[in-house]
Structure formats: C-alpha cells, structure tokens
FIFIKE-486515 format. One record per residue: x, y, z of N, C-alpha, C, O, CB in turn; residue in three letters. Coordinates in steps of 0.05 Angstrom, whole numbers, plus 5000, padded with zeros to 4 digits. Glycine has a CB too. Layout:
N
XYZXYZXYZXYZXYZALA...
end
This chain:
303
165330361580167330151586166329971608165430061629170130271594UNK166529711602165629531627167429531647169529661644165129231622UNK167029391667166929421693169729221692171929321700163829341711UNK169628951682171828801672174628861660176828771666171028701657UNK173129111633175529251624177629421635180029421635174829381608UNK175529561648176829761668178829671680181029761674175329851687UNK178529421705180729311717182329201702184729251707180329151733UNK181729021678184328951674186029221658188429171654184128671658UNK185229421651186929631642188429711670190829791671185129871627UNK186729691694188129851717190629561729192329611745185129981748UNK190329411723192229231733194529141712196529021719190728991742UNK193829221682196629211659197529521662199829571653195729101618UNK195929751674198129921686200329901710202629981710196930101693UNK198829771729200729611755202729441745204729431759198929411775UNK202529301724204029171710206129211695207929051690203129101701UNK205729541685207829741672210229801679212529801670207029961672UNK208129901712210229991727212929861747215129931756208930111739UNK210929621746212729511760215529321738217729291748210729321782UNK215029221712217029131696217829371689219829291678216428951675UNK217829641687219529861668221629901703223829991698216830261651UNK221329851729222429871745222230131766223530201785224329821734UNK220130221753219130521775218330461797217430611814216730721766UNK218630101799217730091837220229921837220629741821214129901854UNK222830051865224529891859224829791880224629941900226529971847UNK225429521884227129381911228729351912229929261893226929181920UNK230229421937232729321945232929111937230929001927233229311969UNK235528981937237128701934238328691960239328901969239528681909UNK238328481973240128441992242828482006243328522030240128331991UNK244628451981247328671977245728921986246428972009248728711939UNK244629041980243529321978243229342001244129542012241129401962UNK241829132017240729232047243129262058243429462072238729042065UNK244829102056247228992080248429232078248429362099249528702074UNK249929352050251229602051250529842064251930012074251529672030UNK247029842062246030152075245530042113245330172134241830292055UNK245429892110245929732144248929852147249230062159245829272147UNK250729742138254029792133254830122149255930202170254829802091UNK253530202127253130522123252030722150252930932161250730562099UNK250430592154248430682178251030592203251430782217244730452179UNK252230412208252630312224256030452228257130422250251830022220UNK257230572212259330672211259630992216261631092224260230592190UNK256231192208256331382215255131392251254931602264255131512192UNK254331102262253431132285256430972303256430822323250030982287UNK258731072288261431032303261430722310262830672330261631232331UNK259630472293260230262307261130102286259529992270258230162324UNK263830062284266029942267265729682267264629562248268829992274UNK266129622279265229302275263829232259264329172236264129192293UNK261929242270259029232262259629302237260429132222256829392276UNK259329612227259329642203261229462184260229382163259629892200UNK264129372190265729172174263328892169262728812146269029062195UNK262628822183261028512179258328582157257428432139259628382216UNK257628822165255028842145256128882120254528852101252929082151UNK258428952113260329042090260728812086259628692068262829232093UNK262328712099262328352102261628192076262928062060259728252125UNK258728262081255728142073255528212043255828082023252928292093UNK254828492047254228642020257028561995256528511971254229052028UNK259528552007260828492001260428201979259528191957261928522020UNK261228041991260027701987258327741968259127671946258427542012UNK256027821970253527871955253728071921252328051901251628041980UNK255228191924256528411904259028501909259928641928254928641902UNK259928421892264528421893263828641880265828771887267528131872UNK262128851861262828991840262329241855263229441843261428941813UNK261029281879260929541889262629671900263229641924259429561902UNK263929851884265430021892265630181927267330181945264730171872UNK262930301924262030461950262030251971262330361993258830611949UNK261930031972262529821988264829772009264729732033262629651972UNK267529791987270029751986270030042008269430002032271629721952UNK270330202003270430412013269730482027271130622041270330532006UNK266330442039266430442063267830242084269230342101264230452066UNK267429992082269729822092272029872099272829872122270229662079UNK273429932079275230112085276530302109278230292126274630222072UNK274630472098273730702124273830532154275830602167269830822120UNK272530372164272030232182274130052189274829992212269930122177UNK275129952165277929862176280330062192282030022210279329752152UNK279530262175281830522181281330652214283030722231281130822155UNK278630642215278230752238278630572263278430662286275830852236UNK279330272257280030142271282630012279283229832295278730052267UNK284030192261287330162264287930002243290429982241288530032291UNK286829872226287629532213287929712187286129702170284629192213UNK290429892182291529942157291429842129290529902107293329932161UNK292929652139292829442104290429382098289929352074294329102103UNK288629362114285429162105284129452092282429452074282828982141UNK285229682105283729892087284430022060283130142043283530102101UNK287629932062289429992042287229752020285429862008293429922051UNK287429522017287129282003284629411994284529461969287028982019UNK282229502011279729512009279629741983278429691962278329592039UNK281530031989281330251978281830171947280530251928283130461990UNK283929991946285729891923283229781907283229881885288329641931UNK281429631911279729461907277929621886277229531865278529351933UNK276929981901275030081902275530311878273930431864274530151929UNK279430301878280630371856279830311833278830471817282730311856UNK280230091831279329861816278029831800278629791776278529731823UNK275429871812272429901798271130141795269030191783270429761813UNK273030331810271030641807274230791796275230931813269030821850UNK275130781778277630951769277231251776279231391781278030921737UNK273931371776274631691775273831721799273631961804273331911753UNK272931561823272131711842273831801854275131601859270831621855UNK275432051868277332111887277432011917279531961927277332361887UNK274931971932274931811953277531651958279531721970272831671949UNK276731341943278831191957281531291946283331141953278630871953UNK282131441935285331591926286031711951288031621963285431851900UNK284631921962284732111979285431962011287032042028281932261976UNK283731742010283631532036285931382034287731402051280931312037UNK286231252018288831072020291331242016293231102011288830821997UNK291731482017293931672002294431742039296531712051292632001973UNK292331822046292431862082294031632093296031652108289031852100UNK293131422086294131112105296431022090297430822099291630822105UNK297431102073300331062055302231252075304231162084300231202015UNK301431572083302131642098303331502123305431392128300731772098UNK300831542138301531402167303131142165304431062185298731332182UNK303030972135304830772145308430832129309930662119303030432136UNK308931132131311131162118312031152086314131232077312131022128UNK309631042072310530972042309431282031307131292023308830652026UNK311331562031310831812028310731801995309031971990313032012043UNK311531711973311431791952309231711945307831881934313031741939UNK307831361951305831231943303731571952303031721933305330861961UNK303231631975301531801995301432081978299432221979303031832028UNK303532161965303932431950301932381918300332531909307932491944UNK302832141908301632091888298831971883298131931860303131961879UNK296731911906294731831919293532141918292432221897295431671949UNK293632261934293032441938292732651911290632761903294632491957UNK295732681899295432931875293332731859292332881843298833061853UNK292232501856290132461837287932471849286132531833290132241823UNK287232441868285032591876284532851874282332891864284632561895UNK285633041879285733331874286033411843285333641836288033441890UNK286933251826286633231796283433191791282333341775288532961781UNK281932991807279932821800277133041805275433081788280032511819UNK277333151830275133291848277933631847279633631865274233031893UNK278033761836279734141849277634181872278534301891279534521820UNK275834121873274234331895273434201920271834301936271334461883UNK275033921924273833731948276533791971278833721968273633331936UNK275533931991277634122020279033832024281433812017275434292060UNK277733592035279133302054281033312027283233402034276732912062UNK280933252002282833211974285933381981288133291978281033391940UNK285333651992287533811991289033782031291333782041286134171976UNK286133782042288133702069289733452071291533442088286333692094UNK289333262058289732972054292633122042294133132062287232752032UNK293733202024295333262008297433372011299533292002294533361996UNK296733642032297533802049299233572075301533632083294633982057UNK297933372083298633242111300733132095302833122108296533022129UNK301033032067303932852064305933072057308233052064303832592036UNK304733302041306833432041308333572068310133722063306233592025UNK307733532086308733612114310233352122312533382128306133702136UNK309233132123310432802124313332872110315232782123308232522103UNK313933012087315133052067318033272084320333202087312733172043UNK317133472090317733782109317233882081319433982082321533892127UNK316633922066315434192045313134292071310934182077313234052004UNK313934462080311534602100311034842079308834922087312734732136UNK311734982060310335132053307635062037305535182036311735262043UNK308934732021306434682002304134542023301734592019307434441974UNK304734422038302934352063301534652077299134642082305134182089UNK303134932083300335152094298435192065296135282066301735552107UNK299835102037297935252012296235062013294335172024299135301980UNK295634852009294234662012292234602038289834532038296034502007UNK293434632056291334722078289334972085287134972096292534722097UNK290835172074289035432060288035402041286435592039290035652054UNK288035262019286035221994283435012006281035062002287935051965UNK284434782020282434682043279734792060277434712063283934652061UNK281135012067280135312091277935432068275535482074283635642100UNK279135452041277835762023275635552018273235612022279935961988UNK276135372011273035172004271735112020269335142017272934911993UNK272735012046270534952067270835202095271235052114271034582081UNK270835372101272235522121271135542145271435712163272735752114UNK268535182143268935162179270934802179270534612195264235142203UNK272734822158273334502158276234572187278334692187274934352115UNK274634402211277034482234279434352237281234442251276134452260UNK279534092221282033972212284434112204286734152212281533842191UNK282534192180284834422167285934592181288334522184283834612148UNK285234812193285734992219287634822236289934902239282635052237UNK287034612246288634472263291334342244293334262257286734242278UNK291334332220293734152210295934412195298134382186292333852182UNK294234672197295634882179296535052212298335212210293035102149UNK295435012236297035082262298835002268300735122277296135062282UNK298634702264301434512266302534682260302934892273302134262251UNK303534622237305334682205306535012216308835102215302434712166UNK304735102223305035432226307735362253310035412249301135662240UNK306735242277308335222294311235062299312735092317306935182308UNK311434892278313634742265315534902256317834862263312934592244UNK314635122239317335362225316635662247316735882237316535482177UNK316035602277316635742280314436042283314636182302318335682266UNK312436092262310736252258309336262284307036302276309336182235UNK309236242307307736182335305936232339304636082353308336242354UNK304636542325302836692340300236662311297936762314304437072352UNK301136522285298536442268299136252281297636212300298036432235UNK301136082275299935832301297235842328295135702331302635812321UNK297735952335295536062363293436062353291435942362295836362376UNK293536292321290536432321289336142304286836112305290136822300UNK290635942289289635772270287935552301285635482305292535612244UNK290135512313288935242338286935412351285135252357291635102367UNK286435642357283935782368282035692355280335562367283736042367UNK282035762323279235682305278635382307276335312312279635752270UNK280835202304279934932310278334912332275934832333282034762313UNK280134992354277335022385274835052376272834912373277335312408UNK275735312372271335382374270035302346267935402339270035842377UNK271835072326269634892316269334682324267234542322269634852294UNK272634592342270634302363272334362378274734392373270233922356UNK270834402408271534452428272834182443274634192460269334582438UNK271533912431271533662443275433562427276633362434267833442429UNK276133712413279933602408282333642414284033802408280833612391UNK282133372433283833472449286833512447288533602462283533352466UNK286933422420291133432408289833692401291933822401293133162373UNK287633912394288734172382289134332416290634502424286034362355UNK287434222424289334512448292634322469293934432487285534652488UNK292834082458295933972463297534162448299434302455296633632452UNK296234152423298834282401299134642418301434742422297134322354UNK297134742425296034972431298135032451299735222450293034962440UNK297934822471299634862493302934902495304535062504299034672505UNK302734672482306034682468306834932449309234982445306534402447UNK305235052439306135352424306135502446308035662450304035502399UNK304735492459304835672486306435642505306435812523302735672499UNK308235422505310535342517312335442507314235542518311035102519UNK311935432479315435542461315235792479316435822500315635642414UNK313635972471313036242478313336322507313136562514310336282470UNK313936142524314336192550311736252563312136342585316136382553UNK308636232554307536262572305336072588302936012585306836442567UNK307936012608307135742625304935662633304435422632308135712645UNK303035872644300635782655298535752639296535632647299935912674UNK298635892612296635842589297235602571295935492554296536082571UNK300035572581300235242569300035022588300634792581303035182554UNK299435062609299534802627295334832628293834652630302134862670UNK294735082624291435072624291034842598289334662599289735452617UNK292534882579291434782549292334382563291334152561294134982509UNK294234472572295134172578293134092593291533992577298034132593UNK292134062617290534032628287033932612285833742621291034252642UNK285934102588284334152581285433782563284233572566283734482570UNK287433822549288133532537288433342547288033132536289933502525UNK288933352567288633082591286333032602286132802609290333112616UNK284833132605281733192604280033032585278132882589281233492597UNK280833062570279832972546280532852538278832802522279533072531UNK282832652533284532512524286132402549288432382541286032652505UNK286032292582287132182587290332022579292031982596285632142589UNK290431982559291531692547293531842535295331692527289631472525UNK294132192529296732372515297732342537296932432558296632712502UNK300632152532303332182539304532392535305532442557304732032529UNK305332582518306132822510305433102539307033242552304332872478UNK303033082540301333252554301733252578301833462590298933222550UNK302032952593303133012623306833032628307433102651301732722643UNK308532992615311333062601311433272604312333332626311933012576UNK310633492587309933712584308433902615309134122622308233662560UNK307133792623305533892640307733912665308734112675302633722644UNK308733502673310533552691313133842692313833992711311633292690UNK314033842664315034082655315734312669317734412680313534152640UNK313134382666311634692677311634692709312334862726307834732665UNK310734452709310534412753313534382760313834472782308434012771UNK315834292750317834332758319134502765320134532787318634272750UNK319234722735320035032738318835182760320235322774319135182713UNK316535162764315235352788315335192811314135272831311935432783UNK316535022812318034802843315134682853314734662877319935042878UNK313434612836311534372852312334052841311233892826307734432845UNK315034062857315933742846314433532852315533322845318533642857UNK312033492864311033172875308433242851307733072835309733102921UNK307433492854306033402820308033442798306933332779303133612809UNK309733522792311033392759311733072776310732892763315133612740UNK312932992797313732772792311132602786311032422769315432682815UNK309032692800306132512793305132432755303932242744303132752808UNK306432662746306332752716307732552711307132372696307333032704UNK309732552723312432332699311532102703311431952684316332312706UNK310732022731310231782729306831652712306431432702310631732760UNK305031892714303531812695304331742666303831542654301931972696UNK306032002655307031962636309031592633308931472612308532232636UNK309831542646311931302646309831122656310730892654315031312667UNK307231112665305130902664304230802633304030562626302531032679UNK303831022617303531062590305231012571304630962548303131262587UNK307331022581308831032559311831022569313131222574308231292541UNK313430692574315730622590318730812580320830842594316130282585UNK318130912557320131122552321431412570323431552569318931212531UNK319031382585320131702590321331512627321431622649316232092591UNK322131252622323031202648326331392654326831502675323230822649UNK327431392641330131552653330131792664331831882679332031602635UNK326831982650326032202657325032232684325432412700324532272639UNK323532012687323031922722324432022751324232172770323631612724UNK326731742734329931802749330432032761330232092785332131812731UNK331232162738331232352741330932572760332432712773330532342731UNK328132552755325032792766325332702803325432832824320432632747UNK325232472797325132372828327732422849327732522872324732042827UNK329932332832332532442851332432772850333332872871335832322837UNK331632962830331333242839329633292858330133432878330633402820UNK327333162852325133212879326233122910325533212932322132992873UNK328032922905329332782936330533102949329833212970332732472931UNK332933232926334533322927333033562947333233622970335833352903UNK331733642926329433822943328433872959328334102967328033852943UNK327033632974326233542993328833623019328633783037325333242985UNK330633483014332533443029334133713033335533733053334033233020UNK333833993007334134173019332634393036333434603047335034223008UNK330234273033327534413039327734363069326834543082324534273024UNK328734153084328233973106331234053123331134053147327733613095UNK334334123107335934213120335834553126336934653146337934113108UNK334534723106334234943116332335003136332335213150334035063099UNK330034763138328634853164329634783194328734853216326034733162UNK332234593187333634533217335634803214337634743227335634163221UNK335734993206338135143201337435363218338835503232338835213172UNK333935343212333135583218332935563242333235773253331035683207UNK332535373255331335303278333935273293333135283316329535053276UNK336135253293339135313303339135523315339435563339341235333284UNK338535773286339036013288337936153309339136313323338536113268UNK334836063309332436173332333536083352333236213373329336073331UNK335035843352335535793384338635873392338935783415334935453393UNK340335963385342436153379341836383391343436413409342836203350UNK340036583390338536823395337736863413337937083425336836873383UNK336536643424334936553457332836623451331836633428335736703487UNK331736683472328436853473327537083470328437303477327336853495UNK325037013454324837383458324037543480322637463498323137503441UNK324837753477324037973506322338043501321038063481325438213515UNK321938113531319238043539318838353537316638453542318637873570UNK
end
C-alpha cells in the first residue's frame, strides 16, 4: 500500500468517527447547564439560576434544566419560580419523579396540601424505591395530621436509605407530636450523629426534653441550636423558659428580649418577664433590708 493510500484511509477513518458522532461536543446549552449544575452543588444559587438562565434560552426542551433551576429557586425562598420551573419539567419529562417530588414539597410549604399529597403519591408511583419520594410524602401527610401515615412513610424512607438524617429528624418530629417522647429522643439522636451541624434537630431535641421535664438537657440542646442557628426564635423563648424556673431572671429576660429582637411577637412575653424580674429584684432587695434590721435588733455579738 502506498504511502498516499494509507493516509487517506487514516483520515476517512477520522472522518467516520467524527460524522457517526463518537467524538462528541458540547453545545452551549450544554455548557451553561453543567456550569448551572456545578454551581448549585457548590451552594451558589444565584449564580447557578443565571447559568440555567442561559442553558435555558438556548434549549426550552431540557427537562433537567427546569429542575435544576428550580431547585435554586427553592433554595432561595422564590416558591412560585420553582413551582413554574418544576411544572415546566413536568411537562417535558412526564416519568421522571424528581420535579413531582420537588414541587409536591413546595405545594406543601405554601399550604396547597392536596395539590402536595397528589405530587408526591406520583412520584412514589413513578420511582417505589426513591427514600426523598416517601420523605417528601410523609412531610404532607403530617401537614395533613395523619401522623401515622407520615412515621410509615418516614420508615420506609429509613429502610431504603438508613443513613437518610432527614428522615430520622422528620419521623422524631412526628414521634414527639403524639406524644411517643422517648423514640422521639432516640430518632433526633440518629439525626445528630448523621449531622452534627442541624441545628432545628437538637431544637426539636430540646423541646422533647422539655416536655419530659429535663431542664438542663434541654436548655444544653437549646444552647447547641442557638449556636448554630443564631436566628431560632423558638430556642431563646424556650431557653428564657428554663432560666426563669431556676430564678436566673436577667438571663431569661436577656432571652426574651433576644427572642423579641427576632421576632416582635413575643413582645407581651417581654412585659411580662421584665415586670417579674422587677418584682424579684425588689424582693431580693427588701429581704436584704429585713435582714439587716434583724442583725441590728440583736446588737452585737459577744465577745
């Protein structure tokens, strides 16, 4: 074979490969979305919405698009834009459970419980073996008070994934809602030691440990959530609580008023807190002139 032939055989193979499509390039849509993508598991929302943005614009038909967007809207509070997005993603991908499961959550939180019940059971129709499908499911049926079908559903959650710490934390709730206190305890424990960093599971933690009367393991958990979460109103409420009963009134009053920095509701509770603490004060301050009567009543001591 000549020297001529050769190449051009080796260059209508290069030629093969590249029209049958075994060398593939991105499209630009393509880039923007895995930019999108990238940018939403590195927690930066924004960002990731605009590259979605993009990909968007460039390709209306991508499903996985919609949905991550979505996501990013959700995580940024902006409900409807994720609701719209999910709807979208509906749309074009009928069997994926994803956006069912996602928008069935945010139907939740914005009160529309049947849309959220029926979101959900088709995802769990779509995917039986996907845990977020059944915790998702589980959270409206609790939205709902069916707390029993909300612990089955959070335990079918558990049996498929059984380090998913959500679950643990949303089937502790649930547990401590009817009452059950002490699976309560042991479920918000497991959430801990799969993330030590959440701070509503040892709030919830605390507050079971409050029902239960034991104050100082719930003002520890309280503490640990304020810690971590600054910004729980609930937690310094609660906390002031505990410092009342055991008479350290200038920290609960410090509590309430953090709490009422946060959150102008708990102002009557203030009121309150503060005229007991006066009260206090003022009997703290007449029994030490009382005493001091008494000593001088007595005279001196002998010598």
């Amino acid at each position: 074979m000549s020297h001529v032939n050769l190449c051009l055989l080796v260059f209508l193979a290069a030629l093969s490969l590249f029209t049958t499509g075994s060398i593939a390039v991105a499209t630009p849509a393509e880039d923007a979305y895995k930019r999108g993508q990238d940018l939403l598991t590195k927690k930066d929302f924004d960002g990731a919405v605009q590259a979605l943005d993009k990909s968007i614009s460039l390709d209306s038909k991508n499903a996985a698009a919609y949905v991550s967007r979505g996501s990013a809207y959700s995580e940024l509070g902006q409900h409807q834009k994720a609701i719209d997005d999910f709807t979208s993603a509906v749309r074009l991908d009928p069997l994926n459970p994803e956006p069912f499961y996602k928008r069935g959550k945010l139907y939740g939180l914005t009160g529309q419980a049947k849309k959220a019940l029926a979101d959900c059971n088709k995802a769990v129709y779509l995917d039986p073996d996907d845990p977020e499908a059944y915790n998702n499911r589980g959270t409206a049926y609790l939205r709902q008070g069916q707390y029993q079908k909300a612990i089955n559903d959070f335990s079918k959650a558990i049996r498929l994934d059984p380090k998913y710490e959500l679950a643990y934390h949303n089937r502790g709730f649930t547990y401590g809602g009817i009452g059950q206190l002490q699976k309560a305890i042991d479920d918000l424990n497991k959430a801990i030691n799969l993330d030590p960093q959440n701070a509503m599971a040892y709030y919830h933690r605390g507050f079971t440990y409050h029902k239960l009367g034991q104050l100082q393991k719930a003002a520890d958990d309280y503490n640990k959530a304020i810690e971590l979460d600054p910004s729980n109103v609930n937690a310094y409420n609660y906390r002031a609580q505990i410092y009342y009963k055991q008479g350290k009134h200038p920290q609960a009053f410090m509590d309430y008023g953090k709490a009422f920095s946060r959150g102008p509701y708990f102002l009557p509770v203030c009121v309150v807190l503060f005229g007991g603490f006066l009260i206090a004060l003022a009997s703290r301050f007449r029994g030490r002139i009382a005493r001091r009567k008494q000593a001088a009543a007595q005279g001196p001591p002998r010598a």
